[in-house]
C-alpha positions as CSV (number, residue, x, y, z in Angstrom):
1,X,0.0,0.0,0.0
2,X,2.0,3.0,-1.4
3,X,1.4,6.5,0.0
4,X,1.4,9.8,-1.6
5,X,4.3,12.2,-0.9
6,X,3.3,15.6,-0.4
7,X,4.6,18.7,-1.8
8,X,5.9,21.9,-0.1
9,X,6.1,25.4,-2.0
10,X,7.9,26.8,-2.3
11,X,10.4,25.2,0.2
12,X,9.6,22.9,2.9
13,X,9.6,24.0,6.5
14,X,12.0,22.6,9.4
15,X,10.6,19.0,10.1
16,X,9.3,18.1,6.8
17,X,10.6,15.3,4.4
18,X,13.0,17.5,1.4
19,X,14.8,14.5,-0.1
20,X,18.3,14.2,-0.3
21,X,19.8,17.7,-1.7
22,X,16.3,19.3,-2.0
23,X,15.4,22.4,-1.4
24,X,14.6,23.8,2.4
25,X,14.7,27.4,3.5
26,X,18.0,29.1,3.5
27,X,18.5,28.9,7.2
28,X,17.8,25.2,7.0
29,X,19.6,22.2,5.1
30,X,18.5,19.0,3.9
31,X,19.6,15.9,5.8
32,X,18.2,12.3,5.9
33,X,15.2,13.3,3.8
34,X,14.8,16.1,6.4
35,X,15.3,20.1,6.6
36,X,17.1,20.7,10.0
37,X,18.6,23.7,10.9
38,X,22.7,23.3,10.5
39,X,23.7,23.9,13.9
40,X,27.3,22.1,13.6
41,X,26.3,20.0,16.3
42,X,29.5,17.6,16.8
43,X,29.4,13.7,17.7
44,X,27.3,13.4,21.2
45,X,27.6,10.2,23.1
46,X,26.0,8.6,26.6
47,X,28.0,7.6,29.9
48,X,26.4,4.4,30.4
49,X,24.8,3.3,26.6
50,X,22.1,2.0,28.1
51,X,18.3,3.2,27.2
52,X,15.2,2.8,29.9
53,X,12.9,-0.1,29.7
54,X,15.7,-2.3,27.4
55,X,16.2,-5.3,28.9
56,X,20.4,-5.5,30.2
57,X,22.8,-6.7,27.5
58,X,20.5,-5.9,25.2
59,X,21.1,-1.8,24.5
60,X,22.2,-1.2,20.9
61,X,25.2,0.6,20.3
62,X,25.6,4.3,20.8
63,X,26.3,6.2,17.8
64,X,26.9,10.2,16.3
65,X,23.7,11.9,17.5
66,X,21.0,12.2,14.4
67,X,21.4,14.5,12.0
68,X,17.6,14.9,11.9
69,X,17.2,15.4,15.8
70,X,20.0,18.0,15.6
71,X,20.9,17.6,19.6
72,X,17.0,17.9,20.6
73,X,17.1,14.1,21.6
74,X,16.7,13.0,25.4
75,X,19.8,10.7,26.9
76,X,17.4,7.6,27.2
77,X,17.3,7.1,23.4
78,X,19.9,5.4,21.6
79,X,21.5,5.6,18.2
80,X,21.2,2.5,15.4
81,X,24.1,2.3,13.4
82,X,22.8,3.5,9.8
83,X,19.7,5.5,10.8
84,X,19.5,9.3,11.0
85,X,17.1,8.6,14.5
86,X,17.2,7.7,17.6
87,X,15.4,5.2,19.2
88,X,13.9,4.2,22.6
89,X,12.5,0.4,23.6
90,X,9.6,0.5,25.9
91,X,9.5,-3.4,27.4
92,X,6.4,-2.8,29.4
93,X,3.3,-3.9,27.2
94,X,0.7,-0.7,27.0
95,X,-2.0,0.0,24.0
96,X,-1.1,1.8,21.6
97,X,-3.0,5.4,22.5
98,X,-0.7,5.0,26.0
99,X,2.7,3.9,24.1
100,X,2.3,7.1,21.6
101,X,1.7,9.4,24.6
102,X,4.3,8.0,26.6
103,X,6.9,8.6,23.4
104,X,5.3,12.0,23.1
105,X,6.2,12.9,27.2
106,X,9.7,13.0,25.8
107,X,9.3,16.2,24.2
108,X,8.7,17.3,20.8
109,X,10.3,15.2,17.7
110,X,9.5,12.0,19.8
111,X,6.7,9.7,18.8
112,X,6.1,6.2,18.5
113,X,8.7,4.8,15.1
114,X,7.5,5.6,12.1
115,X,9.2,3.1,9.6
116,X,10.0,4.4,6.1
117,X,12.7,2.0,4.4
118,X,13.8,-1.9,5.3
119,X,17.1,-1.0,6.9
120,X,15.1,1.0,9.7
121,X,12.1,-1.7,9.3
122,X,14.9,-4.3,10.1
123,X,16.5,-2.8,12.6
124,X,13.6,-1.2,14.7
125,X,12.5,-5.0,14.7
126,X,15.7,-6.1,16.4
127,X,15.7,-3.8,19.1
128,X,12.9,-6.1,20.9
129,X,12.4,-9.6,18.9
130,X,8.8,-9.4,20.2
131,X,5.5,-7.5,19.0
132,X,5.6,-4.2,18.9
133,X,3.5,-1.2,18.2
134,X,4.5,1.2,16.2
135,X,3.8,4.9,14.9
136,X,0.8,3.6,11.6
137,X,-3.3,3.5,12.2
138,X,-6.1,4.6,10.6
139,X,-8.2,5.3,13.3
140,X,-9.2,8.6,11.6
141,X,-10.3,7.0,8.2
142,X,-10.8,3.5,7.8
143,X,-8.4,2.0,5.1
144,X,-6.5,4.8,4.4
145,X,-3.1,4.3,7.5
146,X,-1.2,7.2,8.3
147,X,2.1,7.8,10.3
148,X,1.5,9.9,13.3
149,X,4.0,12.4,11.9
150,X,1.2,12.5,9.2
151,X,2.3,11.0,6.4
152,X,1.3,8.2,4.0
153,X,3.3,5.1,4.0
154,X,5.7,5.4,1.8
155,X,7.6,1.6,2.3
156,X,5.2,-1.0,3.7
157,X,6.0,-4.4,4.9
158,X,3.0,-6.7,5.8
159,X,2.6,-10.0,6.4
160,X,0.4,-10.3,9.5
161,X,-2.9,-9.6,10.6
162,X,-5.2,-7.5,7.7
163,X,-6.6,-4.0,8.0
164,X,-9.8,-4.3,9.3
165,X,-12.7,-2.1,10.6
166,X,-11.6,-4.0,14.2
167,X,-7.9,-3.6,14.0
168,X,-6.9,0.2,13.5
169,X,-3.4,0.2,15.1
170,X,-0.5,-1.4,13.1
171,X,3.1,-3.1,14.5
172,X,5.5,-5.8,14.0
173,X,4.7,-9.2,14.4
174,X,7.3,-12.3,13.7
175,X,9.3,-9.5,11.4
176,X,6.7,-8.7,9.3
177,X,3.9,-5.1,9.5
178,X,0.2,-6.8,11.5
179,X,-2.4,-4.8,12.2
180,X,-4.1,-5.4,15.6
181,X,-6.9,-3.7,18.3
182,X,-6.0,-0.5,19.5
183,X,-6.4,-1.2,22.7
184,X,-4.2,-4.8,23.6
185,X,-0.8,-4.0,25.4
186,X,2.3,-4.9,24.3
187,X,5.8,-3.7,23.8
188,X,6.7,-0.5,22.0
189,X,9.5,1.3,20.1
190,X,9.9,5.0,20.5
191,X,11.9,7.2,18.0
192,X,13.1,10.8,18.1
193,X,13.6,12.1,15.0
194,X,12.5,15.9,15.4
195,X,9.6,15.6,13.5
196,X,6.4,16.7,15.5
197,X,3.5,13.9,15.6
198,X,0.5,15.1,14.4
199,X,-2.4,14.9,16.5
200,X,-4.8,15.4,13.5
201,X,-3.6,11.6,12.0
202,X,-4.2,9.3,15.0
Protein backbone atom coordinates (compact mmCIF):
# COMPACT_ATOMS: atom_id res chain seq x y z
CA UNK A 1 0.00 0.00 0.00
CA UNK A 2 1.95 3.02 -1.39
CA UNK A 3 1.36 6.49 -0.04
CA UNK A 4 1.40 9.78 -1.59
CA UNK A 5 4.27 12.23 -0.88
CA UNK A 6 3.33 15.60 -0.41
CA UNK A 7 4.64 18.74 -1.79
CA UNK A 8 5.94 21.90 -0.09
CA UNK A 9 6.06 25.35 -2.04
CA UNK A 10 7.94 26.79 -2.31
CA UNK A 11 10.42 25.19 0.18
CA UNK A 12 9.61 22.88 2.88
CA UNK A 13 9.63 24.03 6.46
CA UNK A 14 11.96 22.57 9.37
CA UNK A 15 10.61 18.99 10.09
CA UNK A 16 9.27 18.15 6.85
CA UNK A 17 10.65 15.34 4.44
CA UNK A 18 13.02 17.54 1.43
CA UNK A 19 14.83 14.48 -0.12
CA UNK A 20 18.32 14.19 -0.28
CA UNK A 21 19.75 17.69 -1.74
CA UNK A 22 16.25 19.33 -1.99
CA UNK A 23 15.41 22.37 -1.42
CA UNK A 24 14.60 23.79 2.37
CA UNK A 25 14.66 27.42 3.55
CA UNK A 26 17.99 29.12 3.52
CA UNK A 27 18.55 28.90 7.20
CA UNK A 28 17.81 25.18 7.02
CA UNK A 29 19.63 22.16 5.06
CA UNK A 30 18.48 19.04 3.87
CA UNK A 31 19.58 15.94 5.84
CA UNK A 32 18.21 12.28 5.85
CA UNK A 33 15.16 13.27 3.83
CA UNK A 34 14.81 16.08 6.45
CA UNK A 35 15.28 20.08 6.62
CA UNK A 36 17.08 20.69 10.04
CA UNK A 37 18.60 23.71 10.94
CA UNK A 38 22.73 23.34 10.45
CA UNK A 39 23.74 23.91 13.92
CA UNK A 40 27.34 22.12 13.64
CA UNK A 41 26.28 20.00 16.32
CA UNK A 42 29.48 17.65 16.77
CA UNK A 43 29.45 13.68 17.75
CA UNK A 44 27.29 13.41 21.25
CA UNK A 45 27.59 10.17 23.11
CA UNK A 46 26.03 8.63 26.63
CA UNK A 47 27.98 7.60 29.88
CA UNK A 48 26.42 4.39 30.37
CA UNK A 49 24.83 3.34 26.59
CA UNK A 50 22.06 1.98 28.11
CA UNK A 51 18.29 3.15 27.22
CA UNK A 52 15.24 2.83 29.87
CA UNK A 53 12.91 -0.09 29.70
CA UNK A 54 15.65 -2.32 27.42
CA UNK A 55 16.21 -5.31 28.88
CA UNK A 56 20.42 -5.47 30.19
CA UNK A 57 22.83 -6.65 27.48
CA UNK A 58 20.51 -5.88 25.18
CA UNK A 59 21.13 -1.82 24.48
CA UNK A 60 22.20 -1.25 20.89
CA UNK A 61 25.23 0.64 20.27
CA UNK A 62 25.65 4.35 20.84
CA UNK A 63 26.32 6.16 17.75
CA UNK A 64 26.86 10.16 16.29
CA UNK A 65 23.70 11.90 17.51
CA UNK A 66 21.03 12.18 14.35
CA UNK A 67 21.39 14.55 11.96
CA UNK A 68 17.62 14.87 11.86
CA UNK A 69 17.22 15.42 15.76
CA UNK A 70 19.98 18.01 15.57
CA UNK A 71 20.88 17.65 19.64
CA UNK A 72 17.01 17.88 20.62
CA UNK A 73 17.07 14.11 21.63
CA UNK A 74 16.66 12.97 25.39
CA UNK A 75 19.80 10.67 26.90
CA UNK A 76 17.40 7.65 27.23
CA UNK A 77 17.29 7.08 23.40
CA UNK A 78 19.89 5.40 21.57
CA UNK A 79 21.47 5.57 18.15
CA UNK A 80 21.21 2.51 15.43
CA UNK A 81 24.14 2.27 13.39
CA UNK A 82 22.77 3.55 9.80
CA UNK A 83 19.72 5.54 10.78
CA UNK A 84 19.47 9.25 11.02
CA UNK A 85 17.15 8.64 14.51
CA UNK A 86 17.19 7.66 17.64
CA UNK A 87 15.37 5.20 19.18
CA UNK A 88 13.93 4.21 22.64
CA UNK A 89 12.51 0.44 23.59
CA UNK A 90 9.58 0.54 25.94
CA UNK A 91 9.51 -3.36 27.39
CA UNK A 92 6.44 -2.79 29.36
CA UNK A 93 3.28 -3.87 27.20
CA UNK A 94 0.71 -0.72 26.95
CA UNK A 95 -2.03 0.01 24.04
CA UNK A 96 -1.14 1.82 21.56
CA UNK A 97 -3.03 5.40 22.51
CA UNK A 98 -0.74 5.04 26.02
CA UNK A 99 2.70 3.87 24.05
CA UNK A 100 2.29 7.13 21.65
CA UNK A 101 1.71 9.37 24.57
CA UNK A 102 4.33 8.01 26.57
CA UNK A 103 6.89 8.60 23.40
CA UNK A 104 5.31 12.00 23.07
CA UNK A 105 6.24 12.93 27.15
CA UNK A 106 9.70 13.01 25.82
CA UNK A 107 9.34 16.15 24.17
CA UNK A 108 8.68 17.34 20.77
CA UNK A 109 10.28 15.17 17.68
CA UNK A 110 9.51 12.03 19.75
CA UNK A 111 6.69 9.74 18.84
CA UNK A 112 6.07 6.15 18.52
CA UNK A 113 8.66 4.76 15.07
CA UNK A 114 7.48 5.60 12.06
CA UNK A 115 9.22 3.08 9.63
CA UNK A 116 9.96 4.44 6.07
CA UNK A 117 12.71 1.99 4.44
CA UNK A 118 13.81 -1.92 5.29
CA UNK A 119 17.12 -1.05 6.85
CA UNK A 120 15.10 1.00 9.72
CA UNK A 121 12.06 -1.71 9.28
CA UNK A 122 14.85 -4.32 10.15
CA UNK A 123 16.52 -2.83 12.58
CA UNK A 124 13.63 -1.18 14.66
CA UNK A 125 12.48 -4.97 14.70
CA UNK A 126 15.69 -6.09 16.43
CA UNK A 127 15.74 -3.81 19.09
CA UNK A 128 12.89 -6.08 20.93
CA UNK A 129 12.40 -9.57 18.94
CA UNK A 130 8.80 -9.38 20.22
CA UNK A 131 5.49 -7.52 19.03
CA UNK A 132 5.60 -4.22 18.91
CA UNK A 133 3.48 -1.22 18.18
CA UNK A 134 4.49 1.20 16.23
CA UNK A 135 3.76 4.91 14.88
CA UNK A 136 0.79 3.55 11.64
CA UNK A 137 -3.28 3.52 12.19
CA UNK A 138 -6.10 4.61 10.65
CA UNK A 139 -8.20 5.29 13.26
CA UNK A 140 -9.18 8.65 11.62
CA UNK A 141 -10.26 7.00 8.16
CA UNK A 142 -10.81 3.50 7.85
CA UNK A 143 -8.44 2.02 5.13
CA UNK A 144 -6.49 4.77 4.39
CA UNK A 145 -3.11 4.34 7.48
CA UNK A 146 -1.17 7.24 8.27
CA UNK A 147 2.14 7.76 10.34
CA UNK A 148 1.52 9.94 13.34
CA UNK A 149 3.98 12.43 11.86
CA UNK A 150 1.23 12.49 9.22
CA UNK A 151 2.31 10.98 6.35
CA UNK A 152 1.31 8.18 3.99
CA UNK A 153 3.30 5.07 4.03
CA UNK A 154 5.68 5.37 1.79
CA UNK A 155 7.57 1.56 2.29
CA UNK A 156 5.24 -1.01 3.75
CA UNK A 157 5.97 -4.44 4.89
CA UNK A 158 3.03 -6.69 5.82
CA UNK A 159 2.60 -9.99 6.39
CA UNK A 160 0.42 -10.30 9.49
CA UNK A 161 -2.88 -9.60 10.59
CA UNK A 162 -5.25 -7.46 7.74
CA UNK A 163 -6.56 -3.96 7.97
CA UNK A 164 -9.82 -4.33 9.32
CA UNK A 165 -12.69 -2.09 10.64
CA UNK A 166 -11.61 -3.99 14.17
CA UNK A 167 -7.90 -3.62 14.04
CA UNK A 168 -6.90 0.24 13.53
CA UNK A 169 -3.41 0.16 15.05
CA UNK A 170 -0.52 -1.39 13.08
CA UNK A 171 3.07 -3.14 14.53
CA UNK A 172 5.52 -5.82 13.99
CA UNK A 173 4.66 -9.24 14.41
CA UNK A 174 7.34 -12.29 13.73
CA UNK A 175 9.27 -9.54 11.39
CA UNK A 176 6.72 -8.66 9.29
CA UNK A 177 3.88 -5.11 9.51
CA UNK A 178 0.16 -6.85 11.46
CA UNK A 179 -2.41 -4.83 12.19
CA UNK A 180 -4.13 -5.39 15.63
CA UNK A 181 -6.88 -3.71 18.33
CA UNK A 182 -5.98 -0.49 19.51
CA UNK A 183 -6.35 -1.18 22.74
CA UNK A 184 -4.25 -4.79 23.60
CA UNK A 185 -0.83 -3.96 25.39
CA UNK A 186 2.31 -4.87 24.28
CA UNK A 187 5.77 -3.71 23.76
CA UNK A 188 6.69 -0.45 21.96
CA UNK A 189 9.47 1.30 20.09
CA UNK A 190 9.91 4.97 20.52
CA UNK A 191 11.89 7.19 17.95
CA UNK A 192 13.08 10.78 18.06
CA UNK A 193 13.59 12.15 15.03
CA UNK A 194 12.52 15.89 15.39
CA UNK A 195 9.60 15.60 13.47
CA UNK A 196 6.42 16.68 15.47
CA UNK A 197 3.46 13.89 15.64
CA UNK A 198 0.49 15.14 14.44
CA UNK A 199 -2.38 14.93 16.51
CA UNK A 200 -4.81 15.38 13.52
CA UNK A 201 -3.59 11.64 12.01
CA UNK A 202 -4.20 9.33 14.97
Amino acid sequence: MLGMVACYAPTPPEGRLCGEGGACPSELVCRGDVCVRDDGFADARLDDGAATDAPDGDAPPIDALSDAASGMCPGTYVAIPGQTSRYRTVMTARTWSEAEADCEADGAGTHLAVVDNMAEDSAVDALTGASIWFGLTDRKIEGTPRWVTGTTPSYTNYGGANNTSAYDCAGIYQSKWAWGECTTPIKYVCECDGIPAQASAY
